[in-house]
C-alpha positions in Angstrom: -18.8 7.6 1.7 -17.7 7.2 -1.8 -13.6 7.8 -1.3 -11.0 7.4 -3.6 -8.9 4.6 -2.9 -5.1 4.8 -3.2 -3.1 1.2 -2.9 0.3 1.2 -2.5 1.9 -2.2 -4.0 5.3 -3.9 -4.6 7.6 -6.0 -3.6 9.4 -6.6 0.1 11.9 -4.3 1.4 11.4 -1.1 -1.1 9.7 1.7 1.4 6.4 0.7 0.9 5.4 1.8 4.7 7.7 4.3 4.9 6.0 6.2 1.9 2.3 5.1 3.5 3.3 7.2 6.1 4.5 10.2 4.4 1.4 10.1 2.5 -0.7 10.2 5.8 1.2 12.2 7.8 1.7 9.7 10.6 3.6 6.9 11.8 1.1 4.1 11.2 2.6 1.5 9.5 5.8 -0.8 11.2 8.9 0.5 9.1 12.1 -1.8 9.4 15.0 -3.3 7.2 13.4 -6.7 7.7 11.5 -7.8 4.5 7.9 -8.8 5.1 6.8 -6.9 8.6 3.8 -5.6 6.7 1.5 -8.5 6.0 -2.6 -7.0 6.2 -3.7 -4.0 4.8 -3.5 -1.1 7.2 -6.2 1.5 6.0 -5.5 5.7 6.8 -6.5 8.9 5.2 -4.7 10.8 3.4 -5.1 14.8 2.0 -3.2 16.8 -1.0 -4.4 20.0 -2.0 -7.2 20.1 0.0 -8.9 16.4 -1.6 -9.1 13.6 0.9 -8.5 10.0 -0.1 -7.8 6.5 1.8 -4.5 5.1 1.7 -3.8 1.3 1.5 -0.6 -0.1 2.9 0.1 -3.8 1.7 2.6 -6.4 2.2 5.2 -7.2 -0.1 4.2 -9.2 -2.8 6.0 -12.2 -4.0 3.7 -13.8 -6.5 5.5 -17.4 -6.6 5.8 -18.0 -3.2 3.6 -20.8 -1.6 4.7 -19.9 2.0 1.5 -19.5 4.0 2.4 -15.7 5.4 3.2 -15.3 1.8 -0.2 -16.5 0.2 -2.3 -15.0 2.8 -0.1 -11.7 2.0 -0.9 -12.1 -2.0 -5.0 -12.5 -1.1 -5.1 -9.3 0.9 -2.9 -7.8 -1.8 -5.7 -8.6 -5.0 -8.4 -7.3 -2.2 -6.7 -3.9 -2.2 -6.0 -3.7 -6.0 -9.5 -4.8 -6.3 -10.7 -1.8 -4.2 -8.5 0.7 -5.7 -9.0 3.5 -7.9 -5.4 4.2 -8.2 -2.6 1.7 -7.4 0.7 3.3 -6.9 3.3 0.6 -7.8 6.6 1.6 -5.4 10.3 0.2 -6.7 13.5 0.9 -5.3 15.3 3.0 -7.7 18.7 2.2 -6.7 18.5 -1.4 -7.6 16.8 -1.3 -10.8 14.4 -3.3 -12.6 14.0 -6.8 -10.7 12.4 -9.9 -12.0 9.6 -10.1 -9.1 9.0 -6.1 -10.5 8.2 -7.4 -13.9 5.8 -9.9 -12.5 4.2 -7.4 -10.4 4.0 -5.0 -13.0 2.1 -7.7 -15.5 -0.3 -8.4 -12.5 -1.4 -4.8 -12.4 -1.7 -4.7 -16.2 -4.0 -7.0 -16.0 -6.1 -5.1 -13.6 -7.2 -2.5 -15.8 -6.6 0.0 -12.9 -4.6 3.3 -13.5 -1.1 2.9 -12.0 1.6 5.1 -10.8 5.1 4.3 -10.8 7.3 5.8 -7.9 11.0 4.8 -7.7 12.0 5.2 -4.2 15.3 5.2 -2.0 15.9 8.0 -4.4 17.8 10.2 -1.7 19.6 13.0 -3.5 18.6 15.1 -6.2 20.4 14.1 -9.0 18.9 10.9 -10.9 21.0 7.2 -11.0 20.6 5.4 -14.7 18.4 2.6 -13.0 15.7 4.6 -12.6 15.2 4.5 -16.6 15.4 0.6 -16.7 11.4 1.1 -15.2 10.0 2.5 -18.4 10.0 -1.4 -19.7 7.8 -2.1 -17.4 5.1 0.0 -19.8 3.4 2.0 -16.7 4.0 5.0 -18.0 6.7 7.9 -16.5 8.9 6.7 -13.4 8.5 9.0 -10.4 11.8 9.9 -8.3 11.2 10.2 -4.4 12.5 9.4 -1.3 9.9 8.1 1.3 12.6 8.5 4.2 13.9 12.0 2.9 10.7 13.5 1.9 12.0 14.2 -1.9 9.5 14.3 -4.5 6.2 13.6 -2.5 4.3 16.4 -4.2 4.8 15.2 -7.6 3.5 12.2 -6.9 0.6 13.3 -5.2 -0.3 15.1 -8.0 0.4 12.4 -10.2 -1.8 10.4 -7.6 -5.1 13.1 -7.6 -5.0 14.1 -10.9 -6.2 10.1 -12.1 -9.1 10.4 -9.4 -12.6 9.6 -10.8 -14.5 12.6 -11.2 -17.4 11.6 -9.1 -15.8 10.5 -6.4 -15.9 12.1 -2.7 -12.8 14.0 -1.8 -14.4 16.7 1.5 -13.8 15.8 4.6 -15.4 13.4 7.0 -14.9 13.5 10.8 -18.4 11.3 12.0 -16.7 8.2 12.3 -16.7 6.5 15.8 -13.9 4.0 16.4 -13.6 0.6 18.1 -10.7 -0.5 19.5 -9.8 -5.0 19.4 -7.5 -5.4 21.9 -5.9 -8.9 23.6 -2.6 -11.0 24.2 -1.7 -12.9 20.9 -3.2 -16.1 19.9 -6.7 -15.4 21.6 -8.5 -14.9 18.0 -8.8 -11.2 17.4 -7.9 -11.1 14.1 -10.7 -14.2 13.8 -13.3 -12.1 15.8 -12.5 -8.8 13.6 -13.2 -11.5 10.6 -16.2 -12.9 11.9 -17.7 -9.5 12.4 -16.9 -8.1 9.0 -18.1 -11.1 7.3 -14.6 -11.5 5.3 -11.0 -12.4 5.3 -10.1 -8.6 6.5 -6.8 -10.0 9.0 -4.6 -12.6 8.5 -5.2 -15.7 10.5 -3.2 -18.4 10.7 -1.9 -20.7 14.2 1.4 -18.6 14.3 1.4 -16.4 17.1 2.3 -12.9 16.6 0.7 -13.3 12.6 -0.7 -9.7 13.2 1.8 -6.8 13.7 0.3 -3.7 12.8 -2.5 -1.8 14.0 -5.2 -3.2 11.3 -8.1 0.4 10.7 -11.0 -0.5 8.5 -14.3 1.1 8.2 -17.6 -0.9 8.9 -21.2 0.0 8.7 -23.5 -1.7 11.5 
């Protein structure tokens, strides 16, 4: 199945999950006001105007922290960029630019992938002046929305579609059977899950509790 692959990046704390889930139409992802709950990639589909696509939730990226949540966070976050075809950068509109943005932003530069810019927290219709601080970041046209409100979703998903490859797979696919992994913490799923997919899919590290969302990926056997 050759999908188009949407990865939704930036930094902790700016409604990165909250916005997966508005994309996908469920309540996958763990929301809260904590910085850093989301730490693997959590994988769902998503549909706008009829075109089907997999959505990519990852943690917050801080690229200069050597923390080990924090480095295992950055790996799966260049795995999902890797894998995109569009990387939707997500900032928080009411604070402005910020420093760990512009790093961010240079990363994804580099990638050579095409990126839209969605300023979120963006709760009432009229625009704040931050917003325009995020043309320096040279990613093209700042999109207004609010994840939690529901504001300005359908402009970015068009933004989002309309930079799909042209020979990708958008139909729909319901022939998938699903697996469930399934213990008390510390008992090596997320090592098992590893094992079986022959790479670094989950998180492992000695601290229990390292994995806190429900981790979908697709496999072929």
């Amino acid at each position: 199945m050759n999908r188009a692959v949407v990865c939704i990046v930036g930094r902790p704390n700016v409604g990165k999950s909250t916005l997966f889930n508005r994309i996908v139409g469920k309540r996958i992802a763990i929301t809260e006001d904590t910085p850093g709950v989301t730490r693997d990639r959590i994988y769902a589909e998503g549909e706008w105007l009829g075109k089907y696509f997999t959505v990519i939730d990852t943690g917050g990226l801080e690229p200069d922290s050597e923390e080990i949540i924090m480095t295992n966070i950055r790996r799966q976050v260049e795995i999902a960029i890797d894998t995109a075809d569009v990387i939707l950068f997500v900032v928080d509109g009411l604070q402005g630019l910020n420093p760990t943005d512009k790093e961010i932003g240079n990363i994804l530069r580099r990638s050579g992938k095409k990126v839209v810019l969605a300023c979120n927290k963006i709760d009432t219709p009229k625009t704040p002046q931050e917003i325009y601080e995020f043309y320096e970041l040279g990613l093209g046209e700042p999109i207004a929305v609010s994840a939690e409100q529901g504001l300005g979703i359908g402009d970015l998903l068009d933004e989002i579609v309309k930079n799909f490859p042209d020979d990708i797979d958008t139909d729909y696919d319901d022939d998938i059977i699903k697996v469930s992994f399934i213990g008390k913490p510390n008992v090596g799923k997320s090592s098992l899950i590893n094992k079986i997919l022959g790479e670094d899919r989950v998180i492992v590290t000695d601290i229990p509790g390292t994995t806190r969302d429900a981790i979908d990926t697709y496999f072929n056997y």
